[in-house]
N, C-alpha and C positions, 0 to 999 in steps of 0.2 A: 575579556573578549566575548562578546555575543555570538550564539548558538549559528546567528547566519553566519558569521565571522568565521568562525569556523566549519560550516561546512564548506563554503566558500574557498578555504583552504585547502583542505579534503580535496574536491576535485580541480583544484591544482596540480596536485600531487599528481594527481590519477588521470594527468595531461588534457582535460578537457581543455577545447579551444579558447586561448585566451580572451580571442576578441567575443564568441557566446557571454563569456566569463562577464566581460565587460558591460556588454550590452545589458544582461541582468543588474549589472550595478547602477549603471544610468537611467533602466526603468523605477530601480527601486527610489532612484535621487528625484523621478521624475513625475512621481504617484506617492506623495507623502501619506502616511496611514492616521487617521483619529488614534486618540491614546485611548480612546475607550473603547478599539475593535484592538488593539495590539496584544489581550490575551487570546486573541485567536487563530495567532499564527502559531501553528506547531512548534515544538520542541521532538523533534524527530527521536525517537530510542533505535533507530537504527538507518545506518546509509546505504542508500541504491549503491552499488558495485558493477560498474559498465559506460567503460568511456562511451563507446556510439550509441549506445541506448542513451545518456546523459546530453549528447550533442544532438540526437535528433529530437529529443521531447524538450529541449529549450529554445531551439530553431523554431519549432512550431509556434510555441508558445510565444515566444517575442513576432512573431509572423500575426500572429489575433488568432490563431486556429484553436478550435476544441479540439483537445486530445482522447483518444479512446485506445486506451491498453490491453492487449487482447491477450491471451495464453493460458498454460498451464496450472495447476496448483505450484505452488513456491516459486513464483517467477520474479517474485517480488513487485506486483503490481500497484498495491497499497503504498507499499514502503515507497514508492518511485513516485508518485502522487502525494504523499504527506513529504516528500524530501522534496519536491518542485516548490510547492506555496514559500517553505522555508527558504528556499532559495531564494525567491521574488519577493519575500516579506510580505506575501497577503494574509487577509484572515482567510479562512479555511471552514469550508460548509462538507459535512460529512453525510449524507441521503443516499439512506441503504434501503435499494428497492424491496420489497416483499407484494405478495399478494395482495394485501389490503392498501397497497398503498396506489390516492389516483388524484385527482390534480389537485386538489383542495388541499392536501396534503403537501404538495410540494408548492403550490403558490401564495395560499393561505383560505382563511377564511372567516365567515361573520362570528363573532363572539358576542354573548352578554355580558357588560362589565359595570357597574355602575349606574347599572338603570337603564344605558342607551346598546344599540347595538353599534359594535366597530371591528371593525376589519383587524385581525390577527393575522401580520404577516407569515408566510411560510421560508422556508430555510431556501429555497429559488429565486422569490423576490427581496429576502434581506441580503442576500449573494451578489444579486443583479445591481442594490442601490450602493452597496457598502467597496464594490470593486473588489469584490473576495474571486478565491477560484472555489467553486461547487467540483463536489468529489462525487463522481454519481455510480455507486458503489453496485456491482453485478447488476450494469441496467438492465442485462439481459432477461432477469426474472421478473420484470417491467409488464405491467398492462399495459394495453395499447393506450387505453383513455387516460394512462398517466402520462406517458410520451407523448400524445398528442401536441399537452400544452408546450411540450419544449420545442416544436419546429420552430418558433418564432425568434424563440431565444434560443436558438445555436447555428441559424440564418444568419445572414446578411441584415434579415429587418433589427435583430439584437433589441427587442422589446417585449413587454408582459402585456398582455390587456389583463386588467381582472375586470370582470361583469362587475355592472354596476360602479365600479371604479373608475380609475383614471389609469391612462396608457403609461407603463414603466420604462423607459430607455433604460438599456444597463450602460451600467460604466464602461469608460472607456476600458480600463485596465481589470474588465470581469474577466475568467477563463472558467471553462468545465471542462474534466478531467473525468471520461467515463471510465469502469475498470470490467471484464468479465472473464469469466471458464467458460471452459466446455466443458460440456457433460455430465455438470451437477446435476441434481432431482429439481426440476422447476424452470429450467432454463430453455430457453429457446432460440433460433434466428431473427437477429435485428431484422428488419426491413428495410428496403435498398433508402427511403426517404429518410430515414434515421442514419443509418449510416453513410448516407454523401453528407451529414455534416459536422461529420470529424474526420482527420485526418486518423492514419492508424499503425502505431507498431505493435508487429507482433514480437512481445516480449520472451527472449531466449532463454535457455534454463542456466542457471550460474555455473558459471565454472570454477573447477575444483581451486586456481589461483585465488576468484573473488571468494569463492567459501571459506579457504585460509584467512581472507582478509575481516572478514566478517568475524569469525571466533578470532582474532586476536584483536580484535576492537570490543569484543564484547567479554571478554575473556584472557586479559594481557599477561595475565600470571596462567595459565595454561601453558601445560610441556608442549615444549616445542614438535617432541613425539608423537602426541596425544592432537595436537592441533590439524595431521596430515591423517593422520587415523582417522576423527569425526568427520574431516573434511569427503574423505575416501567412501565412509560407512554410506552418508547422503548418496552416493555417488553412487553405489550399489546400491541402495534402495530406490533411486531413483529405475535403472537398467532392472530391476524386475518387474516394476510398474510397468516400465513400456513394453515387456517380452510379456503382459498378463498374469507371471507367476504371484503378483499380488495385487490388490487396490490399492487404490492413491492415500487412501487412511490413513498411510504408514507413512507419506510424503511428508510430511510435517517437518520445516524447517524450526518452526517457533517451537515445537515439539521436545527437537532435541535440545535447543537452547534452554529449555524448561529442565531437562534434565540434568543439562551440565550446573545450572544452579542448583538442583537437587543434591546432585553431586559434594558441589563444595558447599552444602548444608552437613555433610557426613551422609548420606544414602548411598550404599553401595551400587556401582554404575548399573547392575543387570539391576536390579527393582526399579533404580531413578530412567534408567530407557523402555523398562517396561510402563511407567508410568506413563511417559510422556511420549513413546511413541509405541510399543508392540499393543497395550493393553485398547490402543485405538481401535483396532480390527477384533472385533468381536468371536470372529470366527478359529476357531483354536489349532486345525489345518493349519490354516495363514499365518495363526502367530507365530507356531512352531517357526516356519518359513524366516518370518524377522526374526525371529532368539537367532537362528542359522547364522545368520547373513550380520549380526550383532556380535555375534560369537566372535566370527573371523578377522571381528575387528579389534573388539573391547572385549577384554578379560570382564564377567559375570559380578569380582570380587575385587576389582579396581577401588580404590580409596582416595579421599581429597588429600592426602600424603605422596602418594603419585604422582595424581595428574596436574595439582598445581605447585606452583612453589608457595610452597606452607608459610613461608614469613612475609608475603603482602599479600595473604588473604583479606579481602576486604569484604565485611558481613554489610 
């Protein structure tokens, strides 16, 4: 069975609307892929968790709308955008904004190759011909003069000029999928002309159900004890973030999943969650703070003999 096969199943399970369900399957019967863009459909390492987040961000998408995922740290905004392409079977363009980065970069630009000069497409305009969805990763820490070039292609006109070039239509079946935070070092407010051209959820924090859901997909031999516990610890570390007793450093979902494999490496739990999530906060006040709040959850000297079942460990 194939990776979309099964996610596809996935949120069956997890009641997404049949007829959404559907519609994605007739898109994907309906926009056949090159067999030489097919390694670029993800193979997702983990599933978005959230039926109405999963039925509005495929409504859109079968609608032709760009999507723009808005929220916290660990809302799963990444994961929610590499689990969509999956879903639609596109290839998948990854453009993580930074500073340096401004149109040339995202459209392309002249090369010398051969003696002659020729145009080196950019990861926007191979996106736009190939019918992929572009992931346009904290477009928030975005120059203007990078975003500039995408009015045109996330409009209505749905085209590229390159100077000197020739005018790009994109594919019918193109979509962009922008993701950001608040509050990181470098970020700032969209502008109203950037933002009337995506639609927009604001992505919710997981719930302690889908966070169960989450370590027992990524973690099936995990006590069942143990699975309500890490589920809980998030949960308190999240409830100090928002009361300010700590930074968000310590939010780290991929964090703790780092340590539960630490874990069933042999590392005792309090080093493998110092590793992967106290020793984040530099500030030793605040770690204290998480050992606390770690403490009350996970014994310091927990063992892979505990927490998982020892006879379908899998290395």
């Amino acid at each position: 069975m194939s990776e979309t096969s099964v996610l596809m199943d996935t949120l069956r399970q997890e009641g997404v609307s049949p007829d959404l369900l559907r519609a994605v399957e007739e898109y994907r019967t309906a926009h056949p892929l090159a067999e030489a863009l097919r390694p670029r459909i993800p193979s997702p390492a983990f599933v978005y968790y959230g039926r109405e987040v999963w039925e509005q961000a495929l409504a859109a998408l079968l609608c032709g709308e760009n999507l723009l995922l808005a929220g916290g740290k660990a809302t799963g905004k990444n994961v929610l955008a590499e689990n969509l392409a999956a879903a639609f079977g596109r290839p998948s363009w990854d453009i993580s904004f930074h500073v340096n980065m401004d149109a040339a970069s995202l459209i392309g630009m002249d090369t010398f190759e051969g003696g002659q000069v020729k145009f080196r497409p950019g990861p926007v305009y191979r996106c736009a011909q190939s019918g992929g969805f572009g992931v346009l990763d904290e477009i928030n820490m975005a120059k203007n003069e990078a975003l500039a070039v995408l009015h045109a292609v996330l409009d209505f006109r749905r085209a590229i000029d390159v100077p000197g070039y020739e005018r790009i239509p994109l594919a019918e079946e193109t979509r962009f999928i922008a993701t950001m935070n608040y509050g990181y070092a470098g970020t700032r407010e969209l502008n109203e002309a950037l933002t009337s051209r995506f639609v927009v959820i604001q992505m919710p924090t997981i719930t302690e159900e889908n966070l169960e859901k989450l370590l027992r997909t990524q973690f099936p031999d995990l006590n069942s004890k143990y699975v309500r516990q890490f589920a809980l610890l998030f949960l308190d570390l999240q409830k100090k973030c928002d009361s300010a007793e700590i930074s968000t450093k310590a939010l780290d979902l991929r964090g703790m999943l780092d340590a539960l494999r630490l874990m069933r490496r042999g590392v005792a739990a309090g080093a493998a969650l110092d590793m992967g999530i106290t020793n984040k906060a530099f500030d030793s006040y605040e770690q204290g703070l998480i050992r606390d709040a770690i403490a009350a959850r996970i014994p310091a000297q927990l063992t892979a003999a505990k927490l998982f079942d020892y006879s379908s460990l899998r290395f």
